[in-house]
C-alpha positions in Angstrom: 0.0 0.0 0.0 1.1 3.4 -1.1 0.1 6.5 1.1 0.5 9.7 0.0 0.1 12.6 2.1 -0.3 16.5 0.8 1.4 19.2 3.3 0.1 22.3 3.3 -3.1 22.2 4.8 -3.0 18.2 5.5 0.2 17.9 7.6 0.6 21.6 8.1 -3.2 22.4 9.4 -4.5 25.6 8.9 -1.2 27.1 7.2 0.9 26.3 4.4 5.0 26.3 4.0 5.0 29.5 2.3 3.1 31.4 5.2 5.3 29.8 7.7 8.3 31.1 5.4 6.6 34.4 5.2 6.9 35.0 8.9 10.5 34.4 9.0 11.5 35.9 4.9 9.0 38.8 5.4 6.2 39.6 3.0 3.3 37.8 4.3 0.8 39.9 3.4 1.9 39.4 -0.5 2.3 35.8 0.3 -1.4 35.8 1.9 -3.0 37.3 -1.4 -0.8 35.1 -3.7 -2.0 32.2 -1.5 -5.9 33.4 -2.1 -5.3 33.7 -5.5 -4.2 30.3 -6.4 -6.7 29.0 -4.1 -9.5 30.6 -6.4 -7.8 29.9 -9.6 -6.9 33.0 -10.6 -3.3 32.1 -10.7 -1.2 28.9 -11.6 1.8 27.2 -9.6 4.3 28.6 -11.8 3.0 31.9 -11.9 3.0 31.9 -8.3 6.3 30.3 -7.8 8.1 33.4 -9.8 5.9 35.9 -7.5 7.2 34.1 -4.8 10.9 34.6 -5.9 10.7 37.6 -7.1 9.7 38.5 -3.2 12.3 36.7 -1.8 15.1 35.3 -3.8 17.0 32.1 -3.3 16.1 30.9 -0.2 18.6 30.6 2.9 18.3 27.4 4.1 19.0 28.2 7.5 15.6 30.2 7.7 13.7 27.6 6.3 15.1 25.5 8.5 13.8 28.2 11.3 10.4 28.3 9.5 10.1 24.4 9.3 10.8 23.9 13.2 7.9 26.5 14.3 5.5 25.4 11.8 2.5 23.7 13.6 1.9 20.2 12.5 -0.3 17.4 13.0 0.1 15.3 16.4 1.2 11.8 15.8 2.7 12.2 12.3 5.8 9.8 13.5 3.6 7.4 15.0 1.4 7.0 11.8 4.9 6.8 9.6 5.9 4.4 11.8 2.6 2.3 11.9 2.9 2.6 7.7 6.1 1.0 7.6 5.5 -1.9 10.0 2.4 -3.3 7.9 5.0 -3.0 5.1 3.5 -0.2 3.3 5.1 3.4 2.1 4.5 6.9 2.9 5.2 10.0 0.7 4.9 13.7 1.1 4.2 15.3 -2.1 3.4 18.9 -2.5 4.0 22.1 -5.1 5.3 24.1 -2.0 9.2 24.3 -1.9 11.3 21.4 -1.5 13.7 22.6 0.6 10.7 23.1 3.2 9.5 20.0 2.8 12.5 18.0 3.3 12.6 18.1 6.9 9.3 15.6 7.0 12.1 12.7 6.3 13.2 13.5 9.6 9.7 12.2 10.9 10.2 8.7 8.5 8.5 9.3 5.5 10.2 7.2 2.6 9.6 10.0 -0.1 9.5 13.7 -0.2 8.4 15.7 -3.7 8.1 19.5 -3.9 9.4 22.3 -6.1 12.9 23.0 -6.4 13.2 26.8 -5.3 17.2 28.0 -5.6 19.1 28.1 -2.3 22.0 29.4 -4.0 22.3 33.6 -4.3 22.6 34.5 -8.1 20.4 31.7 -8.9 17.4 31.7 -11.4 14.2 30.1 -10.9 13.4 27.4 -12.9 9.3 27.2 -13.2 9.8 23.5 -15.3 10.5 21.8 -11.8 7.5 23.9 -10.0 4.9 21.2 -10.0 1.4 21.9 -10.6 -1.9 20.1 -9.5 -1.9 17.5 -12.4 1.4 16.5 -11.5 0.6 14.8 -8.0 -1.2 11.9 -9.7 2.2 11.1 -12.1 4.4 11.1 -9.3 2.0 8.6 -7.0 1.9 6.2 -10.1 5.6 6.7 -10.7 6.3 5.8 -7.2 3.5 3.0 -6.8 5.3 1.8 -10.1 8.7 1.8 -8.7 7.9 -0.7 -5.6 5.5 -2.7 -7.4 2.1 -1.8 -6.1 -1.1 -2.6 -7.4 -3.3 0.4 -8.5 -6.0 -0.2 -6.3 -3.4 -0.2 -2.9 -3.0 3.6 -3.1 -4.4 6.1 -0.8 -4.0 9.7 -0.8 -4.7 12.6 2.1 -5.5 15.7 1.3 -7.3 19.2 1.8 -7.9 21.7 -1.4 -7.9 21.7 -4.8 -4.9 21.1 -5.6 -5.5 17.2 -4.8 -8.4 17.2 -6.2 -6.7 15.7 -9.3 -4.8 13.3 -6.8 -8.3 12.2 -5.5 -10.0 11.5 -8.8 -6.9 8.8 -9.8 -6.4 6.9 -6.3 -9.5 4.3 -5.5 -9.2 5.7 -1.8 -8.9 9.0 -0.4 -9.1 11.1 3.3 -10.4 14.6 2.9 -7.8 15.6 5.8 -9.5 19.1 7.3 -10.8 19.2 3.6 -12.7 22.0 1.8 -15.5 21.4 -1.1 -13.3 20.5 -3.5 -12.4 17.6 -1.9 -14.8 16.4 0.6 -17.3 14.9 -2.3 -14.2 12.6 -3.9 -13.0 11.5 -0.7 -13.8 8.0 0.7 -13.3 9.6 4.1 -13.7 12.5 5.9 -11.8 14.2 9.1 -12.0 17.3 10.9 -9.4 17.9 13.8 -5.6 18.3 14.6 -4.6 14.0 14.9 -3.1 12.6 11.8 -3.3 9.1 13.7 -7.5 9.7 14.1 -7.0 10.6 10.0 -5.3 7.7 9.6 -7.9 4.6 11.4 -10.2 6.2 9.1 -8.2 5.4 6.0 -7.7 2.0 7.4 -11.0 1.1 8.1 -11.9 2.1 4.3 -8.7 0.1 2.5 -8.7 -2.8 0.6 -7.1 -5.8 2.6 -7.0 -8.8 -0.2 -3.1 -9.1 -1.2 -1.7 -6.8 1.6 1.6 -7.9 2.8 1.2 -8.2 7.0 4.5 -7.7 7.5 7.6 -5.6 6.4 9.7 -8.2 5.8 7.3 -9.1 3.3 8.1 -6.4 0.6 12.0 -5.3 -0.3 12.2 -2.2 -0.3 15.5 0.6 -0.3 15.9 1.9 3.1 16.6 5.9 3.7 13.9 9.0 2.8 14.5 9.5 -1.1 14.3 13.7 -2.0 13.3 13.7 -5.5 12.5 16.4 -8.6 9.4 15.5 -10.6 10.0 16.7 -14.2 7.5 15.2 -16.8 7.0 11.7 -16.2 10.1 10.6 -14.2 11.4 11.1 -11.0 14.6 11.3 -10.1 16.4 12.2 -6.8 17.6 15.5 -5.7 
């Protein structure tokens, strides 16, 4: 079983990366109505993402790192990581925020992380070919669920907002995860509340069971988080 979990919103509830960012790189009330913008459609990923750098530049690392550790998250997100790789599942993070932000969740167990690449790097460019956009988050699940051999129906996705709705429409289960109306009528599931391990029981008690490995030991898979770009239709590390 493959579980893919969206950030802002999902893990992050209530805020996003780049309004945790905002507080430490300045700016937040740009980065709010960018941030209503996309959310209503009048703007794209990639037209956001070069607003965004335009704002700031090539982001320091250290003050993501800053922004990362006093973003609030959902309780239990280690435990339900955990819980995933014991059955002998995977868990992936996979969001159109920056990448350097969402790194970090590796530090929680998460097998993959997918974001856009944002330069770190002063004098850098931004490149809006490896900013991903909505459409994108279904390719990468079905690269991934490719990768370590998982059936298509053992993939589950968590989400909020529109930008999974295109997630939801290609995975045969779905949690609406503090979820808005462009989710909540895909989902299989719905949850309201600040425990990803309450989020979770619900997406267990909806999964298919038939051909699910009990064990870890059952499935070989490479150990260590894997940081990847998403370009097209391949993934490759970072």
């Amino acid at each position: 079983m493959l579980h893919v979990f969206d950030m802002d919103g999902t893990l992050l509830p209530g805020t996003s990366a780049t309004r945790e960012m905002a507080k430490v790189f300045g700016h937040a009330p740009a980065i709010e109505a960018l941030e209503k913008d996309f959310s209503s459609g009048r703007i794209d990923t990639h037209r956001f993402a070069r607003s965004m750098f335009q704002l700031w530049g090539p982001m320091d690392p250290a003050r993501v790192r800053l922004a990362f550790d006093a973003s609030p998250k959902m309780r239990r997100i280690r435990e339900v990581v955990a819980d995933i790789g014991a059955r002998g599942h995977r868990s992936a993070v996979v969001t159109m925020s920056p990448l350097c932000f969402a790194d970090y969740f590796c530090e929680l167990g998460f097998d993959e992380v997918h974001g856009s690449v944002f330069p770190t790097a002063a004098g850098s460019d931004i490149d809006v070919e490896v900013v991903l956009r909505p459409a994108d988050k279904p390719l990468i699940a079905d690269t991934m669920r490719v990768r370590y051999g998982i059936p298509p129906e053992h993939v589950v996705a968590y989400g909020d907002s529109l930008s999974d709705r295109d997630l939801f429409s290609a995975v045969p289960v779905s949690v609406a995860v503090n979820g808005d109306a462009h989710v909540r009528p895909l989902a299989s599931v719905a949850y309201t509340g600040r425990d990803l391990w309450e989020a979770y029981e619900l997406a267990l008690s909806v999964l298919p069971v038939r051909g699910l490995p009990s064990r870890a030991a059952d499935l070989e898979f490479p150990s260590g988080c894997r940081a990847s770009v998403f370009s097209g239709s391949s993934v490759a590390p970072a």
